[in-house]
SEVEX-8033 format. One line per 5 residues: number of its first residue (from 1); their letters; for each residue z, x, y of C-alpha. Coordinates in steps of 0.25 Angstrom, whole numbers, plus 5000, padded with zeros to 4 digits. Each point is the difference from the previous one (the first is absolute). Layout:
BEGIN
NUM) a) Z,X,Y | ...;
# end
This chain:
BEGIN
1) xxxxx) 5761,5791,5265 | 5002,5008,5013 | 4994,4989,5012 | 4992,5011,5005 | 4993,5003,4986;
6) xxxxx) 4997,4984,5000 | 4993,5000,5013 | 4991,5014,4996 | 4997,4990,4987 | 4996,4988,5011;
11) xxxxx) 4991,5008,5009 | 4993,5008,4988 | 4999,4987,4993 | 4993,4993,5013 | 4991,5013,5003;
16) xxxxx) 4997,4997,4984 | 4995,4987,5002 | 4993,5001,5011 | 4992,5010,4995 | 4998,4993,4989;
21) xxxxx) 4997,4985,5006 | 4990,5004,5010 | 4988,4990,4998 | 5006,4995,4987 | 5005,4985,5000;
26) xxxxx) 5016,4995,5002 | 4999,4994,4984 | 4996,5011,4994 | 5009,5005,4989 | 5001,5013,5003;
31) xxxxx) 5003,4998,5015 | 5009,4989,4996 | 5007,5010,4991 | 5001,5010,5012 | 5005,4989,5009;
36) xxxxx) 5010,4996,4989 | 5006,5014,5000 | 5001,5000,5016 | 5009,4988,4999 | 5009,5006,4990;
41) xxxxx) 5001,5012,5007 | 5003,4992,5012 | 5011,4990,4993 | 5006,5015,4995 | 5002,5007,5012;
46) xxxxx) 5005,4984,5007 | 5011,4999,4988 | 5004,5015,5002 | 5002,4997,5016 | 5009,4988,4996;
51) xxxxx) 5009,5008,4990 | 5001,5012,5010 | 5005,4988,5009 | 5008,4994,4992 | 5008,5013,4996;
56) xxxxx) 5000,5005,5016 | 5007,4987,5003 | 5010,5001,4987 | 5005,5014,5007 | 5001,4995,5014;
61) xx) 5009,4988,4996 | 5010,5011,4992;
# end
């Protein structure tokens, strides 16, 4: 997935969960859920920066 498409996903899901979380508790379920899919998004767009690093750094040493 494109690095910039990840981080549309991260601040749409943030602005989701805001939204959605105002005056509720941090253990509810649903804003648990939201919070679960803002740390996937994150760990996504974190993994894609590591490869697109990893494969800059393959080209330089050739």
């Amino acid at each position: 997935m494109d690095i910039n498409n990840l981080l549309i996903e991260i601040a749409v899901c943030r602005c989701q969960m805001n939204k959605f979380s105002k005056g509720k508790r941090p253990t509810d379920p649903d804003v648990i859920k939201l919070s679960q899919g803002l740390d996937i998004s994150i760990y996504k767009y974190v993994e894609a920066l590591r490869q697109q690093n990893f494969e800059m750094s393959e080209r330089d040493q050739q």
